[in-house]
C-alpha positions as CSV (number, residue, x, y, z in Angstrom):
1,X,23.2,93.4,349.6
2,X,20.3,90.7,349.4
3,X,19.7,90.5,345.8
4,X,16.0,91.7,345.4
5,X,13.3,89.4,342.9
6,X,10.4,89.9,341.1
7,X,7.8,87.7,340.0
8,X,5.9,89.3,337.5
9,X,2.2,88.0,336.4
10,X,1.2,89.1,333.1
11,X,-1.7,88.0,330.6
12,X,0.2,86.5,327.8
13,X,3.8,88.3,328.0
14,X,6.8,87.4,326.5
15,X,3.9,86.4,324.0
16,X,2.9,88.8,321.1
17,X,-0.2,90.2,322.3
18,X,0.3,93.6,321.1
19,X,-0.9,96.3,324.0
20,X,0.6,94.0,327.0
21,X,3.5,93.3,325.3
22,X,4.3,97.4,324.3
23,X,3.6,97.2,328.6
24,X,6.1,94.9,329.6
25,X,8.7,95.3,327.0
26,X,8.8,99.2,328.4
27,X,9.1,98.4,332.1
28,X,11.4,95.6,331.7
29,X,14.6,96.8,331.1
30,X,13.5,99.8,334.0
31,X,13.0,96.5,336.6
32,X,16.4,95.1,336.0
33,X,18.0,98.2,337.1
34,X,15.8,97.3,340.6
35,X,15.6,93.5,340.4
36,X,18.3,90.7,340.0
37,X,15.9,88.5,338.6
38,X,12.6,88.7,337.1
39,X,10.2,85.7,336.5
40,X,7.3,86.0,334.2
41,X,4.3,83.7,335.1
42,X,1.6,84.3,331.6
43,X,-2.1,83.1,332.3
44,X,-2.9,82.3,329.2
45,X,-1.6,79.5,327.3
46,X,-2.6,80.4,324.2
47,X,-0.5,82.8,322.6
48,X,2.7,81.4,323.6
49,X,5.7,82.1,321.4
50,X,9.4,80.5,321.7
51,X,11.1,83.2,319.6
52,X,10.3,85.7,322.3
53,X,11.4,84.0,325.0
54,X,14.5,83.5,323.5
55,X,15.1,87.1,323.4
56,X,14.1,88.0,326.8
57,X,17.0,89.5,328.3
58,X,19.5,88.2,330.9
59,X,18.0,87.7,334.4
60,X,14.8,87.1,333.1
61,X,12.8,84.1,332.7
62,X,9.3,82.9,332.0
63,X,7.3,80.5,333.8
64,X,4.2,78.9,332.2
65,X,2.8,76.9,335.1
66,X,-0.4,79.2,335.6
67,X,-1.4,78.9,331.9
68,X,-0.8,75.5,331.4
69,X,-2.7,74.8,334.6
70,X,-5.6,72.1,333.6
71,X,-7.5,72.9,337.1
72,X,-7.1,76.6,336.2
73,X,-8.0,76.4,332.8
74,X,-11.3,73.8,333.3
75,X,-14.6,75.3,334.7
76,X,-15.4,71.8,335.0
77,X,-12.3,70.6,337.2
78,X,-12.9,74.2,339.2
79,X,-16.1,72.9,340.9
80,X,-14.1,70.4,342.8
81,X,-12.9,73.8,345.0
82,X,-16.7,74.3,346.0
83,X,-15.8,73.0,349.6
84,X,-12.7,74.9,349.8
85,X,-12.9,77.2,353.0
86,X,-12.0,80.3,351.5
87,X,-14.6,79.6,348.2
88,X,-16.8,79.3,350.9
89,X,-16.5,82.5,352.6
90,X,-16.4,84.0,349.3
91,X,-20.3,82.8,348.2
92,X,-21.0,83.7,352.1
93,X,-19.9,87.1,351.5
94,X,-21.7,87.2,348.2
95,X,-25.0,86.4,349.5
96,X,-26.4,90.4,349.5
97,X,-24.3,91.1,345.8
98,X,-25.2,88.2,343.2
99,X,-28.5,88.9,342.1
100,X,-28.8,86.7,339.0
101,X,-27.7,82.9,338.5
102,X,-24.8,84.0,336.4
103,X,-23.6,86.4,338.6
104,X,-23.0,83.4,341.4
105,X,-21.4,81.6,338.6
106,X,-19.3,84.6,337.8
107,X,-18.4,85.0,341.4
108,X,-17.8,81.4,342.3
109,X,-15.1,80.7,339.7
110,X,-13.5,84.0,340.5
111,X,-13.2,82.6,344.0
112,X,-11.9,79.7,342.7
113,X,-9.4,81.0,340.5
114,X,-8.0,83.4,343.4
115,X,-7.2,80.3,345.6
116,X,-5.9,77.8,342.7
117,X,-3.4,81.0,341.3
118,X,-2.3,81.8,344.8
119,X,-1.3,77.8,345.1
120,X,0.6,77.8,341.6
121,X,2.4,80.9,342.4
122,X,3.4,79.7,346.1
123,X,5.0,76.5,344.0
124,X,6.5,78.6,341.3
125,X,7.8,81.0,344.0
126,X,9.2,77.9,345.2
127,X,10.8,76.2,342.6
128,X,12.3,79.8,341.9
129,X,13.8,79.8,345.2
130,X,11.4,83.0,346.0
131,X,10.6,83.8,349.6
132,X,8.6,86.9,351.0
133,X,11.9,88.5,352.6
134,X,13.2,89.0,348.9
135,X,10.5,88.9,346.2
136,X,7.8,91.0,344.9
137,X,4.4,89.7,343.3
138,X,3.9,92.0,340.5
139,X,0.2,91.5,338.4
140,X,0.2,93.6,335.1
141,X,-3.8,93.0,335.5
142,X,-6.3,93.7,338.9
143,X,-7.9,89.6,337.3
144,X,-8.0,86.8,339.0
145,X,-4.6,85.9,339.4
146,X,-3.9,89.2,341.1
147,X,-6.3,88.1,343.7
148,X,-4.0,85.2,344.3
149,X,-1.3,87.2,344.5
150,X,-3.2,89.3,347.1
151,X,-4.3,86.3,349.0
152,X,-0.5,85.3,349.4
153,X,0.1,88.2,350.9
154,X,-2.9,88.0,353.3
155,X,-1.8,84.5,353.9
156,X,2.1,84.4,353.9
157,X,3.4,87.9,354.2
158,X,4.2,88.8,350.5
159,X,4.8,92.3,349.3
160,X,2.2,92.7,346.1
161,X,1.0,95.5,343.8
162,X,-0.7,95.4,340.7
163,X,-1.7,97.1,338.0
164,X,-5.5,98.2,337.5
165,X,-6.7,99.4,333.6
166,X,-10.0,99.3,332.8
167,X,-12.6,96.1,333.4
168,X,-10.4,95.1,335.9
169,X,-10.4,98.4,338.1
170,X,-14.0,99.4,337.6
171,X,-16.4,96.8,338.7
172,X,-19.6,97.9,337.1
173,X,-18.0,97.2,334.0
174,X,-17.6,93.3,334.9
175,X,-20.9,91.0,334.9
176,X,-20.0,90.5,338.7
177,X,-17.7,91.3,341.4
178,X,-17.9,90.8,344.7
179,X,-16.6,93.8,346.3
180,X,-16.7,92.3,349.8
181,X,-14.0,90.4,348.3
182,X,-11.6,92.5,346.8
183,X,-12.1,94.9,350.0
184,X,-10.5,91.6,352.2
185,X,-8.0,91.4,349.9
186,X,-7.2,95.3,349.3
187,X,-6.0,95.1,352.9
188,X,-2.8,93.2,351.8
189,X,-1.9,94.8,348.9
190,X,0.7,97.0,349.1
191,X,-0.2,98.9,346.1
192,X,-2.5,99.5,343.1
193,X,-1.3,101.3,340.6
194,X,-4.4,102.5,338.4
195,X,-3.4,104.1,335.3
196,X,-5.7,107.0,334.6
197,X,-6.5,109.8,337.5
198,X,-10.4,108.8,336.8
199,X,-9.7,104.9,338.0
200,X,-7.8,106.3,340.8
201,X,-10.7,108.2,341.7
202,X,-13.3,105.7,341.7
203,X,-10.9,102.8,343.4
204,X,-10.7,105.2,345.8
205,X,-14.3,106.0,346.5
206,X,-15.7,102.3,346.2
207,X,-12.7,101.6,348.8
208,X,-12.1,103.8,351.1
209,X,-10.0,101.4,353.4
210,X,-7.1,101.4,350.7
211,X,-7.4,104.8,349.7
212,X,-3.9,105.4,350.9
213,X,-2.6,102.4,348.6
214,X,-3.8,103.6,345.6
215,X,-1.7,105.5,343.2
216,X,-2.4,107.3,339.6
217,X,0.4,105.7,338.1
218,X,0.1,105.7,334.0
219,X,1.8,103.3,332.1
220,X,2.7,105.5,329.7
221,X,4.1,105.7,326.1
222,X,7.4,104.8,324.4
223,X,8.9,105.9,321.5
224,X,12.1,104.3,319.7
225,X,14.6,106.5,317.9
226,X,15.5,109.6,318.7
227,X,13.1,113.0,319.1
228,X,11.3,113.7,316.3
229,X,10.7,117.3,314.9
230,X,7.4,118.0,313.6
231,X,7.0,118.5,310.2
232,X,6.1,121.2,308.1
233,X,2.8,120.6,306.2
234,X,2.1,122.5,303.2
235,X,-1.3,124.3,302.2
236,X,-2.1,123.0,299.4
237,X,-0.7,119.2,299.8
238,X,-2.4,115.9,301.0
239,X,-3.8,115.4,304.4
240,X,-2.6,112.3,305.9
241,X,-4.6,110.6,309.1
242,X,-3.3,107.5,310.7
243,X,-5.6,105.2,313.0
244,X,-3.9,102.6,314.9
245,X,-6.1,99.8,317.0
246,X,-7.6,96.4,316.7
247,X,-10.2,96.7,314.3
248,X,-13.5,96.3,316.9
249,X,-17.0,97.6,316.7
250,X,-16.0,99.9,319.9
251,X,-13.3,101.9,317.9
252,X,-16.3,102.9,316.0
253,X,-14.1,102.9,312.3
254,X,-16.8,103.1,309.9
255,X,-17.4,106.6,311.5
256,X,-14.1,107.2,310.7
257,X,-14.3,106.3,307.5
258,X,-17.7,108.2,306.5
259,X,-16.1,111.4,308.5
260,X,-12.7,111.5,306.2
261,X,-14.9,111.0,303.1
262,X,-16.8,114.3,304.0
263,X,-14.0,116.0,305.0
264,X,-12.2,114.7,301.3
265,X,-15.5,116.2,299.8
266,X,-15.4,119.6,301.5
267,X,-11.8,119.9,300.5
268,X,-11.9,119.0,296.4
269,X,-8.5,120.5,296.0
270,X,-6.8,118.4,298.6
271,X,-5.9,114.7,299.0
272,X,-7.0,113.1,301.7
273,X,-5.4,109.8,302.5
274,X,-6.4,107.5,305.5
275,X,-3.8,104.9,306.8
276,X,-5.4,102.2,308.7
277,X,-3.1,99.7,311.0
278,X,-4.4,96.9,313.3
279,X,-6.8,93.7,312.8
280,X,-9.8,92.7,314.3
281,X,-13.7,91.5,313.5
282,X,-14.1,94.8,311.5
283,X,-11.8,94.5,308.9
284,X,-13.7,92.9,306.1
285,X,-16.8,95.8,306.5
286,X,-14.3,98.5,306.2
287,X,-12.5,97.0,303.3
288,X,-16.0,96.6,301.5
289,X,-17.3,100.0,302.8
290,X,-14.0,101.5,301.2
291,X,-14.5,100.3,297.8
292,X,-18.1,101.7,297.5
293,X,-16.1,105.2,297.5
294,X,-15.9,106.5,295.0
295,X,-13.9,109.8,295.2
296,X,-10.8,110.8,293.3
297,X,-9.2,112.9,296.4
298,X,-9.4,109.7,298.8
299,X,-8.3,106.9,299.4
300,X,-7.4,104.0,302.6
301,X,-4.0,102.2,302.7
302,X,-4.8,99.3,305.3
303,X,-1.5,97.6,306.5
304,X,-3.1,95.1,308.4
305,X,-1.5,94.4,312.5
306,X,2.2,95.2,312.6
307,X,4.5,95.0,315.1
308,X,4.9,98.0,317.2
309,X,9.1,98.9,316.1
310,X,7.2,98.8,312.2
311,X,4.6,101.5,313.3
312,X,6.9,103.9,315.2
313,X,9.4,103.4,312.2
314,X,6.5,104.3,309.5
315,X,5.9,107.1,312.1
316,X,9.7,108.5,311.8
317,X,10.2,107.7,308.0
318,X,6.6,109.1,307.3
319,X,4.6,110.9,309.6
320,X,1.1,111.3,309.3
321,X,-0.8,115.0,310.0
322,X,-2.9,113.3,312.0
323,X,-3.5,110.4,314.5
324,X,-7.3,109.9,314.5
325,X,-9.9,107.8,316.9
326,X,-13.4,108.2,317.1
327,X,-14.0,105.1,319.8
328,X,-17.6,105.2,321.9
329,X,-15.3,104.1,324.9
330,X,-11.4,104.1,326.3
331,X,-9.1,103.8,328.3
332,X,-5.8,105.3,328.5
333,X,-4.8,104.5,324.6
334,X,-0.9,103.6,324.5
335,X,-1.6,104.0,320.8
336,X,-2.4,107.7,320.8
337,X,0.3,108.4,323.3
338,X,3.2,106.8,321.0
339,X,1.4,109.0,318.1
340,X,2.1,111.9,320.5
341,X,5.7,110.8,321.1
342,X,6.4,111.1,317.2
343,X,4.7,115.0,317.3
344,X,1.7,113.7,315.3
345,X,-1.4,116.0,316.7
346,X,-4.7,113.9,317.8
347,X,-8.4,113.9,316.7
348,X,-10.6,112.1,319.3
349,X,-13.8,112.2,320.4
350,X,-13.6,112.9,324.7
351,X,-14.4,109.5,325.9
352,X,-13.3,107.7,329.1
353,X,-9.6,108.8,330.3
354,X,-8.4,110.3,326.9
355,X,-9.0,113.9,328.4
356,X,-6.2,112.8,330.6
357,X,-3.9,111.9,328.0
358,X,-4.2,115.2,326.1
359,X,-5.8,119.0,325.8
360,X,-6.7,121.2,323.4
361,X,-3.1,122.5,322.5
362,X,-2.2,119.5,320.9
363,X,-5.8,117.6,320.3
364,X,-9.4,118.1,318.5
365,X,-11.7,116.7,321.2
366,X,-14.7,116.0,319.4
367,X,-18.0,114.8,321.1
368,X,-18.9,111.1,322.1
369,X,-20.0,109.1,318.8
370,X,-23.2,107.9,321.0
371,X,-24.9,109.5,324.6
372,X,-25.3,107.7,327.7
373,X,-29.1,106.1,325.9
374,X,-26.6,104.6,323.1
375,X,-28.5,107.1,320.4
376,X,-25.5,108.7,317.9
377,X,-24.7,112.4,318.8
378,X,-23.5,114.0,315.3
379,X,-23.5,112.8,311.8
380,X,-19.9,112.4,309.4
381,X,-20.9,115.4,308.2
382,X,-21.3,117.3,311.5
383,X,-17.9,115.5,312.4
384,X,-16.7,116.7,309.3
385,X,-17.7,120.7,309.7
386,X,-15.6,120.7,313.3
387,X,-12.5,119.3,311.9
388,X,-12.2,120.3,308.5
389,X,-11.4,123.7,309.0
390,X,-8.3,122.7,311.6
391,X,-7.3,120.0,309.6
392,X,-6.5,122.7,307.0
393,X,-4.7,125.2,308.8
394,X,-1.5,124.1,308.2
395,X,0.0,126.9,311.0
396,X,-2.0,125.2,313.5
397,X,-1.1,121.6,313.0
398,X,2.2,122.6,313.2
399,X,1.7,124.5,316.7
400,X,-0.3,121.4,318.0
401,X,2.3,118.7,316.8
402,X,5.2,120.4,319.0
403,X,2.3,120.4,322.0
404,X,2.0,116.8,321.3
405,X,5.2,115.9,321.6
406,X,5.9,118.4,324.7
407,X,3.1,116.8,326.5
408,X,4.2,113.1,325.6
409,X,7.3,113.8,327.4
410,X,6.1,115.3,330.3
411,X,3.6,113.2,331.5
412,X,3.0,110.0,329.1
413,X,6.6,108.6,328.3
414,X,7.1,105.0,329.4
415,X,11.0,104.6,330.0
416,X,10.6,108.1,333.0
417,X,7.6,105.9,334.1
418,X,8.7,102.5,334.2
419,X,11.9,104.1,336.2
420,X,9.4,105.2,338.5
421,X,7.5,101.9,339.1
422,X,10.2,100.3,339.5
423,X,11.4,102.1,342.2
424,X,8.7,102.0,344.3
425,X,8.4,98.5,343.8
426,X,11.9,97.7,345.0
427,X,11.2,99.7,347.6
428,X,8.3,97.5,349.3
429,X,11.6,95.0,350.3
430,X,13.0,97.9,352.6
């Protein structure tokens, strides 16, 4: 049997950027049952770390060509591919989308960086001893360097799928996009694998041509450890909420924080303790905002960003009641779902694909923070008068934690998922 490769694009991966590498590290060990060998090309050269490299396991191997690219990296050295034919026919297509200067400067070095990735990957492909008749190009991201990928394919005869989230799958969230462009392109790629029904939906819709290409495939949760059973919360003990996430104005925290306080004052006989992990731009206004509280029944233990074995650890050793996010916008968040995985119940407000990721047997879907003219919906306090009573009833956090945990494993867990991906990808070699 031909041994089967993969060549796997990812942002940063085997570095520590925390959501891609909870990603990769769940479909890796899934694509070695598929691939013989797996090579990881990172675009950005930033976060680069040698200790995980050194751990990646056998068969696989990372190659940092595409980040350390100068060309790539440069906007100055890009403009030298403004006579390049395809560039061209990429501003010529753009001619009835740009509307602004910065959209043809948007669109221009997207152009660029499709052809300069799609020449770096045909050399690493190359010095891999890759070929069309037994490699894959696999793009954890619908960027850029998917679009070189794509480009191979239109070019040499590459199989290629990618991946498609959130800025990278809807293009009204993106300054520019020519979808001219990505329509070409679309025609070559064997698959996109859009990780929320919703983005699945509207691929579909903006292109039609590729409708039959594009899959709702989510990427899922995993857990480490065995199953846990939920656990039995008492009616008159603390009330423990956990909110895990970088720490950025669109998580919308400080509502989360002015929200807990009312519930804390609306429950005087019961402690309510908030357990904040993640970094980000926001941490220093929450730490201030905290210490201006003044109330005897709560209190926020900030851990700061740990690793994601720590978390689901603290999540077996000491479960919280209650995983908690009040964000103005998501995706699909792999945070929740590994909260889900441990039987830990949800409180959300319904934004983007969350509705996707759970119901009301095993959530408290609270309303957007702000409407669609960015004006805020409720108050804490109104916040606080849906959840308090539920947050209480220690009966019902127990029936929602076993839902949680049900519908982690039957729709959101990584390991079935990556087995799936996998497959179909080793498939596009038959």
């Amino acid at each position: 049997m031909t041994p089967k490769k993969l060549l796997y694009v990812t942002l940063a991966y085997p570095a520590d950027l925390y959501s891609e590498k909870v990603f990769v590290d769940s479909e890796i060990p899934a694509l070695l049952q598929e691939f013989n060998q797996i090579v990881l090309l990172p675009t950005d050269p930033f976060p680069r770390h040698a200790d995980y490299e050194k751990m990646l396991p056998e068969g696989v191997s990372s190659d940092w060509s595409l980040a350390d690219d100068k060309i790539y990296s440069s906007k100055l050295l890009r403009t030298f591919y403004i006579f390049h034919p395809a560039v061209i026919r990429a501003i010529f297509d753009m001619r009835r989308e740009a509307r602004t200067p910065r959209q043809w400067l948007k669109g221009f070095f997207q152009a660029v960086n499709m052809v300069r990735a799609s020449q770096i990957v045909r050399r690493v492909a190359r010095a891999h001893d890759m070929s069309p008749a037994d490699t894959v190009l696999y793009s954890m991201w619908f960027a850029d360097p998917a679009s070189g990928l794509a480009r191979l394919a239109m070019t040499d005869g590459w199989k290629m799928a990618t991946r498609a989230h959130t800025s990278d799958l809807y293009d009204d969230r993106m300054l520019f996009r020519s979808k001219k462009l990505r329509s070409r392109l679309l025609r070559f790629v064997s698959n996109v694998f859009a990780i929320s029904e919703k983005g699945a939906r509207y691929m579909k819709s903006r292109y039609p041509e590729a409708a039959e290409r594009i899959i709702h495939h989510p990427l899922g949760a995993r857990r480490s450890g065995p199953p846990d059973s939920p656990t039995q919360t008492s009616a008159d003990g603390p009330i423990s909420f956990v909110t895990t996430a970088r720490l950025d104005p669109v998580k919308s925290l400080p509502l989360i924080l002015d929200t807990l306080v009312e519930v804390a004052r609306r429950t005087p006989d019961r402690n309510i303790i908030w357990t904040l992990i993640g970094d980000g731009p926001c941490l220093d206004q929450l730490v201030k905002q905290s210490e201006n509280i003044h109330l005897p029944n709560f209190s926020v233990d900030f851990k700061g960003a740990l690793p994601n074995d720590r978390i689901q650890q603290l999540y077996a050793s000491a479960r919280p009641d209650w995983f908690i996010m009040m964000s103005r916008s998501e995706g699909l968040p792999i945070s929740m779902g590994e909260a889900m995985a441990h039987a830990i119940p949800v409180i959300t407000t319904d934004v983007g694909d969350v509705a996707e990721l759970v119901g009301d047997d095993c959530a408290i879907l609270l309303p957007a923070p702000y409407d669609a003219d960015g004006n805020r919906t409720l108050s804490p306090a109104q916040y606080a008068d849906i959840i308090t009573q539920m947050v209480t009833d220690a009966p019902l956090r127990q029936a929602m934690a076993t839902a949680a945990t049900n519908r982690w494993a039957t729709t959101f867990d990584a390991t079935r998922l990556a087995q799936a991906t996998a497959r179909h990808l080793s498939t596009l070699l038959q």
